[in-house]
C-alpha positions, 0 to 999 in steps of 0.5 A: 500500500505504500504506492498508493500512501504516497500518491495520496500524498502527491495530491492525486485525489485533487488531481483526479477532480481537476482531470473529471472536470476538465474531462467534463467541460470539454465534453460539454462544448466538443460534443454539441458543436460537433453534432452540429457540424456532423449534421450539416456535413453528414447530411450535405447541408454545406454547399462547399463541405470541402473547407470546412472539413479541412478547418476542422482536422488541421487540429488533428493533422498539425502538430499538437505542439504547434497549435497549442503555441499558437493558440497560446499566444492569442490567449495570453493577448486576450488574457483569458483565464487559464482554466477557461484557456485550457478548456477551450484548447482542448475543445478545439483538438476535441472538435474533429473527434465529435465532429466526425463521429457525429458525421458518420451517424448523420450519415447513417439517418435519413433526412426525412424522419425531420421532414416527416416530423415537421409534416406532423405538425412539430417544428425544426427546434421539436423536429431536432430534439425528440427525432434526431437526436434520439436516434443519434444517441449511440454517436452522441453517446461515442462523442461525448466519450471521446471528447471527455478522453481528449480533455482527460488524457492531456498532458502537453497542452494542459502543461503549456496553457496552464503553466504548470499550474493546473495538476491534473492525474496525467500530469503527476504520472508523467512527472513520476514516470519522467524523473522519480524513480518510484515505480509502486507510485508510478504503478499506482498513479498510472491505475488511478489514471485508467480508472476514471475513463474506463467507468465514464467509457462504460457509463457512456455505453451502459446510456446509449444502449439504454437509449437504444432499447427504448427507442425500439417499437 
């Protein structure tokens, strides 16, 4: 138990809560905007996709590194707080994630359920959410959980933007990794570090299942 007396001791338990929540706020902004742009992509609603498509991935194509520069300097001329700062990076190299989950789900929905919906008498906003969106739960559910991985597993942009000031989970076991030599505190931060993703990676599968059953006729 020693691994885990000096963890504690390392402060993993405030580094976990910073690791959810950052995880959480993410997911929160990714995943809404990309089902939007998943939708008007998925479902050809741009005249020119081409560009937009391009925009989207260069997060994921560029080097982390770089873009994470880049968009530091424009926040430090800003001056944004740094845990908004650092939530709204990650969301940008989360975006291409959802977007691009939700695209291959729009694809997969015919256009038509809306347009029948609104035929019935429901409107575009009514039409969106008790439709589509129920149909689309299994992406929005895959969605969600990358975006809450992206912002959970950082370690590079969440050291630049937060100037070592923001200690999350896979900031203590880089730095114990990289230079403590203590491998029971190594082992017990890496464990702590897998724990939290695999239950929200099994409480995002457990709903959209849920969802899924219950939309059946």
């Amino acid at each position: 138990m020693r691994g885990w007396q000096e963890a504690l001791d390392a402060g993993l338990p405030a580094a976990l809560i910073r690791s959810c929540l950052l995880g959480a706020a993410v997911a929160l902004i990714a995943t809404p905007l990309g089902a939007t742009a998943g939708r008007a992509l998925g479902w050809r609603l741009l005249r020119r996709p081409a560009l937009p498509s391009v925009v989207l991935l260069a997060p994921v194509v560029l080097a982390p590194f770089a873009v994470a520069m880049g968009l530091d300097v424009v926040i430090l001329r800003l001056g944004i707080p740094e845990e908004i700062a650092l939530v709204l990076v990650l969301s940008v190299f989360a975006l291409p994630y959802t977007t691009f989950t939700m695209r291959a789900t729009y694809l997969g929905l015919d256009p038509a359920l809306e347009e029948q919906a609104r035929v019935l008498g429901a409107s575009s906003r009514q039409a969106r959410h008790r439709v589509t969106l129920p149909a689309a739960t299994t992406g929005l559910a895959t969605a969600t959980g990358l975006a809450f991985l992206v912002g959970w597993s950082d370690y590079a942009v969440t050291l630049l933007i937060g100037g070592g000031q923001i200690v999350t989970a896979p900031m203590l076991l880089g730095s114990s990794a990289a230079g403590s030599g203590n491998d029971a505190l190594t082992a017990t931060l890496a464990i702590a570090a897998s724990l939290p993703p695999l239950a929200a990676l099994a409480a995002f599968t457990y709903a959209a299942s849920r969802r899924s059953r219950a939309a059946r006729p």
